[in-house]
N, C-alpha and C positions, 0 to 999 in steps of 0.2 A: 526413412529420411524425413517426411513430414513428420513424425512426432520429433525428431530431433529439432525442427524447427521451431515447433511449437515450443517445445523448452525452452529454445536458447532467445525467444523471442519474450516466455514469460521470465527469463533471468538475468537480462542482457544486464537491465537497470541495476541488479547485484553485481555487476562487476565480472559475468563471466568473461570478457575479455581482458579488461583491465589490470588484473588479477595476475595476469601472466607475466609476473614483475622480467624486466627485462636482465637484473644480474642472476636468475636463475637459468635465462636463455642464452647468458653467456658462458656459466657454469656450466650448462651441458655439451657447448660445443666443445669444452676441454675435457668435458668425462667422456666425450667420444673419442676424443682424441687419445688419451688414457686407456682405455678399452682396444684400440685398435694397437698402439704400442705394445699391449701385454700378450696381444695373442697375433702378433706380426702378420696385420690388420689394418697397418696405417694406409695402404697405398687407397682402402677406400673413403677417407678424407672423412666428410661428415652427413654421407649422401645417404644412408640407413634411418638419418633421423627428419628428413623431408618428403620422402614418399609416402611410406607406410601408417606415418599417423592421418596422411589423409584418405588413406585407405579407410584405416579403422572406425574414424570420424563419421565415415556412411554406412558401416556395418557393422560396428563393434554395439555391445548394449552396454554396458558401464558408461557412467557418468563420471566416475574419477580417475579411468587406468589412462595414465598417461605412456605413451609409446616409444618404444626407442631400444635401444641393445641392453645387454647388463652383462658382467663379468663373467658370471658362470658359462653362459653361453657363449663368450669370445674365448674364454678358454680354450673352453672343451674345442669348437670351430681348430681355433689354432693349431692348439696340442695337434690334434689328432690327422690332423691335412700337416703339420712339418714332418710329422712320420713318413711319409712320402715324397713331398717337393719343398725343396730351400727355396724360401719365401726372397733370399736375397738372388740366389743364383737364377731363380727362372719363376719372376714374381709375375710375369702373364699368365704363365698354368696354374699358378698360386690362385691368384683371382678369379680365374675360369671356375679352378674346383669349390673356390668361395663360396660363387653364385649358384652352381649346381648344386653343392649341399645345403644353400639355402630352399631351393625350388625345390629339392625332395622332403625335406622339411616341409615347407608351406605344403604340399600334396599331401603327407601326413595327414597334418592336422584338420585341413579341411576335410578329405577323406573320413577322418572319428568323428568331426560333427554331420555331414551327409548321414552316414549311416548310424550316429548316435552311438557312438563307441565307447565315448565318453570316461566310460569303467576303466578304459586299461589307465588311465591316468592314474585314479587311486590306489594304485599295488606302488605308487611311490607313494610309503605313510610320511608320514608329519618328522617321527624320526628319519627316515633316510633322507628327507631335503634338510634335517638340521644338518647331521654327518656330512653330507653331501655338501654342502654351502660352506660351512667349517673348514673343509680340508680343500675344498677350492680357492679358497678365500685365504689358508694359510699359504698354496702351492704357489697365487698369484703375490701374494706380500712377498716370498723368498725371493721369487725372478726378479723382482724390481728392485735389486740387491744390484743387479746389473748397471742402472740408471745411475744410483745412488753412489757407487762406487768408480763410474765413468768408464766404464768394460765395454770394449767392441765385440769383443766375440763368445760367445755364449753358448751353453748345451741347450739344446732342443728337448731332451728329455724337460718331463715334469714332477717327477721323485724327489725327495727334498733329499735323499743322498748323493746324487747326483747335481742337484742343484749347488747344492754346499762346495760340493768338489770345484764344481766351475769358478767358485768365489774364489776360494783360497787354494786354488791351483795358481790363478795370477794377482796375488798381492803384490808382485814387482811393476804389474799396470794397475794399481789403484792410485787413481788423482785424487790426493788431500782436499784440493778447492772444493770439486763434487763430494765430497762427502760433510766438508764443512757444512756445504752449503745446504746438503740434503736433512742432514743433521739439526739444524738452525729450521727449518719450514716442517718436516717432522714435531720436533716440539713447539711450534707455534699453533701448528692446526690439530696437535693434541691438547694444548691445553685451553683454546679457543672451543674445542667439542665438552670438555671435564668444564668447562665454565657455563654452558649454552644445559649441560645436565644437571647443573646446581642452580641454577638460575633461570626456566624454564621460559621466562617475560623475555629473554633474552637469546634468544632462539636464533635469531637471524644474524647473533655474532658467529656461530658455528657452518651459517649457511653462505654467510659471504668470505668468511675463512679461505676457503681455493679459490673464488677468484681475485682475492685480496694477495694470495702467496702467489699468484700467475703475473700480475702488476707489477709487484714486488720484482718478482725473479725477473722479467721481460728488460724494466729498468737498470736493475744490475745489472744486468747483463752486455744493455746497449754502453751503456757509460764507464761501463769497466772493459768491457771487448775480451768478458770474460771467457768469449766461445775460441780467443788464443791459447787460452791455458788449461785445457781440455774439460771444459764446462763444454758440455754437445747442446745443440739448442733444437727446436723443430727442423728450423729449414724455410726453403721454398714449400707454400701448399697453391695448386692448382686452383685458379678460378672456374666457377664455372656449375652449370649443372649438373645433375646426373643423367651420365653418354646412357644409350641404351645398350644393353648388353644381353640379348637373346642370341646374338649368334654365336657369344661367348660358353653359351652353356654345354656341358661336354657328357656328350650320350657314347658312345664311342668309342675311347681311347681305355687304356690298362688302367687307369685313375679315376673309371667309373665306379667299383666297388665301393673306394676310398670313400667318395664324394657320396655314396647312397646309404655307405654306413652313418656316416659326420652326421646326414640330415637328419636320419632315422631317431639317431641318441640328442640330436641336439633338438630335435621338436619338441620331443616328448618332455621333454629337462622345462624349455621355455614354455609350452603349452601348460605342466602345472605348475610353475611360477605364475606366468600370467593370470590363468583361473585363480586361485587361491590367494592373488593380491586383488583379485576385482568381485569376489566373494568377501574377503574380508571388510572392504571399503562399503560393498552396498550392503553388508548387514550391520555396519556402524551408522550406517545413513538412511537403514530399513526400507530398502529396496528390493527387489531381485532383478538376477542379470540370465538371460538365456544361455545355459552352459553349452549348447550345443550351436546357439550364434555366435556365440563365442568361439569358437574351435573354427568356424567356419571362416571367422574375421581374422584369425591369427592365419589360418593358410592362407586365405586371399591376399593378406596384405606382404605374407613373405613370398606366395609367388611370383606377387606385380614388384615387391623389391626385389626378386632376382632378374625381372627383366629390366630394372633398371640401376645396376651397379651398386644395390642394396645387400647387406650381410645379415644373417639372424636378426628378428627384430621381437620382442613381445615387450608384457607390459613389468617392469618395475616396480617393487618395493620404493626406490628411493625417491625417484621422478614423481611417482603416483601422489606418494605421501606430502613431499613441495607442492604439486600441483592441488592436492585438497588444502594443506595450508594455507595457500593463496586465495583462496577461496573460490574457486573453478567449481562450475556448476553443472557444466556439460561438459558431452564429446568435442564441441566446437574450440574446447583449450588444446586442443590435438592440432587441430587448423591453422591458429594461430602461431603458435610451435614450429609449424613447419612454414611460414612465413616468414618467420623468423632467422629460421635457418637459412631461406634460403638468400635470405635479405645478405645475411652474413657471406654466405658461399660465393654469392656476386663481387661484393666490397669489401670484406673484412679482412680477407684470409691473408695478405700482406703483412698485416699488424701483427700477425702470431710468428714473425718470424723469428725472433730472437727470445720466444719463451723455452727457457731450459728446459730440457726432461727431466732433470732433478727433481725441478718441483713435479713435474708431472707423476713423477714415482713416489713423491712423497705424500700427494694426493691419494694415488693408489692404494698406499700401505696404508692410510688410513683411516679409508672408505671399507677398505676389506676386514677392518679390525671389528667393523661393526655387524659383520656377517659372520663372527664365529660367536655363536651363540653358547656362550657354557653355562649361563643359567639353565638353558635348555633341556641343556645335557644333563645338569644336576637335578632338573623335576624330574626327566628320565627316570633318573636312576632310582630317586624316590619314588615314582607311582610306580614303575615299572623293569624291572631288570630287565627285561627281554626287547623291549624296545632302547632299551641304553646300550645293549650290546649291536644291534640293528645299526642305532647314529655311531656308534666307535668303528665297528666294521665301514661301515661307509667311508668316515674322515682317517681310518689308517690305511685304508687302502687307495684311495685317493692319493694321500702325502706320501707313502713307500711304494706305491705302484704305478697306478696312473688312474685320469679320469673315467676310463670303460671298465678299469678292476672295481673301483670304488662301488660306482654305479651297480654292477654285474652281481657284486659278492652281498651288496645291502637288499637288493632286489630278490635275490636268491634265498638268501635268509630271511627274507618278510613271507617268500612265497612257503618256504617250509615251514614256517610258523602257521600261517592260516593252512596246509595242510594237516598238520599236528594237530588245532584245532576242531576241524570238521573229525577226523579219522579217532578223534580222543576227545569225546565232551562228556561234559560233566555230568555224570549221574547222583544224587544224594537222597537218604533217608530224611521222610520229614516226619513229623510228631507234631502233636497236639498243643496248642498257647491254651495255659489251662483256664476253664471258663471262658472258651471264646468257642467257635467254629473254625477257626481260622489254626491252617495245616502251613509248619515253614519247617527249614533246616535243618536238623537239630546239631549242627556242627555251630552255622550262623547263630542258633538260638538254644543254647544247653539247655535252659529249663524246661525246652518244650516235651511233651510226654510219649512216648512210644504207646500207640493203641492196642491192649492185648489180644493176641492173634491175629494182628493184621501186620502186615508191612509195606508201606507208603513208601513207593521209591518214584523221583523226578528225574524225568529224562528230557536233561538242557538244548537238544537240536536237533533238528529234522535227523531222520531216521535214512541216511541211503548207505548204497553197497560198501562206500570206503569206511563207515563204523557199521558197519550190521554186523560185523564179528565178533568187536570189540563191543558190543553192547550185551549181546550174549553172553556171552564170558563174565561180564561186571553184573549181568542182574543176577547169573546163577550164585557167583560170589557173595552178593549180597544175600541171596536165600540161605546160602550154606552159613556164613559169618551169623545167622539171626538165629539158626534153628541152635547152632553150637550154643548163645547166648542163652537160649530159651533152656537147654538142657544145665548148661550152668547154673544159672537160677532155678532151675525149677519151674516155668512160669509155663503159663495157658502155651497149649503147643500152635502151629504157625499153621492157620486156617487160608486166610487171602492173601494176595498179592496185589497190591493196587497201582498200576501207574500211572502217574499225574503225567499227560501226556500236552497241556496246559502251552509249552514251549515247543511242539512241533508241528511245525510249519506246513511238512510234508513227508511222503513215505514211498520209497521204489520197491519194485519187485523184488529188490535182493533183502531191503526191510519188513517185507511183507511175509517173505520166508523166513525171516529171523523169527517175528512172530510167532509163526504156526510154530517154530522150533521150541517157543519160549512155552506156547502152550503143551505140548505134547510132553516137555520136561516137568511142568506142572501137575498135570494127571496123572503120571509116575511118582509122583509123590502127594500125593491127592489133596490139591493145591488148587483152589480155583485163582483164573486170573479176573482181574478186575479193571476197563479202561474207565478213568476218569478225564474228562473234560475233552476228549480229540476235537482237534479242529475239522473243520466242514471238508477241505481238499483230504485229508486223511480217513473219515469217515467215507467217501465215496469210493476210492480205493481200495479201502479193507471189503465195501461193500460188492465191487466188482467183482474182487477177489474171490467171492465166499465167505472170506476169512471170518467174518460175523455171522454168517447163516451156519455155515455146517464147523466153525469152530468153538469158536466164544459165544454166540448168542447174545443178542437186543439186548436182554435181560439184565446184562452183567457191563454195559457201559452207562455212564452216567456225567450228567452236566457238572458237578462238583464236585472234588475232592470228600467235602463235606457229608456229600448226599451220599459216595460210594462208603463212607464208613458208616455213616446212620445206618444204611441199610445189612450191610458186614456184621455190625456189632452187635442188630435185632435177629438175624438170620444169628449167632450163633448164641445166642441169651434166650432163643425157642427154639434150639437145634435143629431149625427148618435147611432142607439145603439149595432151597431158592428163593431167593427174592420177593416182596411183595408185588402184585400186578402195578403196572404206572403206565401213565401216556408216554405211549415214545414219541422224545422228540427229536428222532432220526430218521421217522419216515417222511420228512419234505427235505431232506440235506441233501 
């Protein structure tokens, strides 16, 4: 807290307050408004975005994540609690389970910074939040089909097959006015955004775009009294602060599951959004942020919003990146923020009564257009097939399934992929760069030389039980594939075995017995083995093992690749069958 001061004390003079231009403060109370419409969320008004940033503000470490909900997580919130209680028919337990899936969430998160857990966060890769954000971002653009079209009643499912059906199940209730209308602020605030991207100086036309189209729409709306001609408008919204709601929380009832699953998938979802927008910002601004005060600041500050009428809250892509625009300097723009809010929540919230959901939906759709990333998806595919199948998995199952299939089946396929990985790595022959010392691939480097009677094989990762089979198998391969070679040509027949061990990290018991297997099939074909370069943790191990005293012998490890064929190729140029004397330098490892 005192350095926070300190900062905002050397920055005040830049504008970190000032900075907090006020139509982005009005801009946010309609994206909350927006967010809570799309995941039947409204009844918590705009109270998500006054507590928790002043939370964050005393415990968050980021200087630019600015605080507040975001789509993906109203969603998924949404989605996944209508499965269970109609938000319309009994929007008390609606809200109950709100807050509880918010407070099992915030318990999450703090819980992986307490104990530094931090890791489970990254088995969501980089592909599965594109997929993931993409088909959230499509699922939320179709629902607001509803807005747009002026539809009372709507499927709860989030399937875009399903979605679709509910459209043009009732085209005999679609109002022309609401679609004109939606139609007309649609192409305004798209080609206000296609102007603000060709013209870069001019940025703040796309930034005042929604709440230029909210004025807009509010006006029409009072003076045409277009909410008789089924233009739906907000409404009445409640003055007031946020009630506290701890006795709200529901430990208890058959709807406790519901509420501890929602938090669960919705933590972890917001938790690495939040990280990986407050990593982004402080490595543009070369800083670092505490990942694990971080974790701690995102549950604290959704616990203390579940005690007070607060819904999922982390930090934003979109807010963050306004708020660095602005030129915001510290955590203290979080403060101010929520001042601001609540300035409005006192006196403002009369004035929004006659702003259409039209435009609200047109806002939505697109804000969300900027969340499906298909460049993304296109470098995918370029650097990587297997991560473009990862982001497609994620966003088809998302948009034909739902948001815990999406999640589930991208996750599942990231995790058999790095099983695949450890269980199947890469072993390759390397060869000689002619006139040099230096030993590489000979796939990566064709011209390099195969050294006669030797063969230099690299093994790409630590050595344990779930490849110790599989490495077996591929070195003896590689012995058989080289002698077959050898006899083809004709050439010097296959003396050593050398493996650059250079890339392994580490070695278990069950690698340890691959070993001894690897040597025992060597001396059966009277083969000596050769280790080059092991690392220090693998040298102590072999050491405990034996494996170096009464299998291999000192003799026959060596610090380089280099050094293990100089010595190969002099031992068999004086057909000595050991090695020259040398300092080991393995007796202090």
């Amino acid at each position: 807290i005192l350095g926070l001061c300190k900062r905002y004390i050397l920055f005040v003079e830049n504008n970190t307050v000032v900075t907090i231009q006020p139509h982005f403060q009005i801009f946010l109370i309609f994206q909350r408004s927006n967010y809570y419409c799309c995941c039947c969320l409204f009844l918590l008004r705009l109270d998500s975005s006054f507590v928790p940033p002043l939370v964050y503000a005393v415990l968050g470490s980021s200087k630019d994540l600015a605080v507040g909900t975001v789509a993906v997580g109203s969603l998924l919130t949404g989605a996944m609690l209508s499965k269970e209680v109609d938000a319309e028919k009994d929007p008390k337990l609606y809200l109950h389970l709100a807050f509880t899936a918010t407070f099992f969430a915030g318990v999450l998160e703090a819980s992986l910074g307490i104990f530094r857990l931090g890791f489970i966060v990254d088995f969501l890769s980089h592909a599965t939040i594109v997929g993931f954000m993409g088909g959230a971002a499509t699922v939320v653009s179709l629902q607001q089909l509803k807005g747009i079209f002026g539809l009372k009643h709507f499927t709860e499912a989030t399937d875009v097959i399903s979605v679709m059906r509910s459209v043009f199940s009732q085209t005999h209730q679609w109002r022309w006015e609401s679609g004109v209308l939606g139609c007309c602020f649609l192409f305004f605030l798209l080609s206000t955004r296609y102007f603000s991207t060709k013209k870069p100086k001019f940025f703040w036309v796309a930034a005042m775009a929604p709440l230029t189209s909210v004025i807009l729409g509010s006006l029409l709306v009072y003076f045409t009294h277009a909410e008789r001609h089924g233009v739906q408008v907000i409404g009445d919204l409640k003055k007031g602060l946020n009630p506290l709601s701890v006795s709200d929380l529901v430990f208890t009832s058959p709807y406790m599951s519901t509420a501890l699953k929602t938090g669960l998938i919705t933590g972890i979802i917001a938790l690495a959004e939040g990280i990986a927008v407050g990593r982004s910002f402080a490595m543009f601004k070369n800083y670092n942020i505490d990942g694990n005060k971080e974790m701690i600041a995102f549950g604290m500050m959704n616990i203390v919003g579940s005690f007070t009428s607060c819904y999922l809250t982390t930090g934003p892509f979109s807010r963050s990146a306004v708020n660095f625009n602005a030129g915001c300097k510290t955590a203290v723009s979080n403060i101010v923020m929520a001042i601001a809010v609540m300035f409005t929540l006192l006196f403002l919230t009369p004035f929004f009564y006659y702003t259409p959901l039209v435009v609200l939906s047109s806002i939505i759709m697109v804000a969300m257009l900027g969340l499906i990333d298909y460049q993304a998806a296109i470098h995918l595919w370029k650097v990587d097939k297997f991560d473009f199948l990862v982001c497609m998995s994620a966003y088809f199952g998302v948009v034909f399934g739902s948001v815990e299939i999406g999640l589930v089946v991208a996750v599942v396929i990231s995790i058999a992929r790095l099983l695949l990985f450890v269980s199947r790595p890469r072993t390759a022959v390397k060869g000689n760069i002619p006139n040099t010392m230096i030993y590489r691939n000979t796939d990566q480097y064709p011209y390099s030389r195969i050294v006669p009677g030797l063969l230099i094989l690299e093994i790409d990762a630590p050595i344990y039980f779930a490849n110790a089979g599989y490495l077996r198998e591929r070195i003896t391969r590689w012995i058989d594939e080289e002698e077959d070679r050898i006899k083809a040509s004709g050439g010097n027949s296959l003396q050593y075995v050398i493996l650059d061990m250079s890339a392994v990290g580490n070695i278990d018991t069950s690698g340890i017995s691959m070993m001894e297997e690897i040597k025992k099939i060597m001396d059966r074909r009277e083969l000596k083995l050769v280790l080059a370069n092991p690392k220090g943790e693998v040298v102590k191990k072999l050491t405990r093992s034996k494996f170096i005293d009464d299998n291999l012998g000192k003799e026959w490890m060596f610090l380089t690749v280099g050094e293990a064929v100089e010595a190969c190729s002099f031992m068999l140029h004086t057909s000595k069958t050991e090695p020259a004397s040398k300092e080991e330098p393995w007796n202090n490892v």
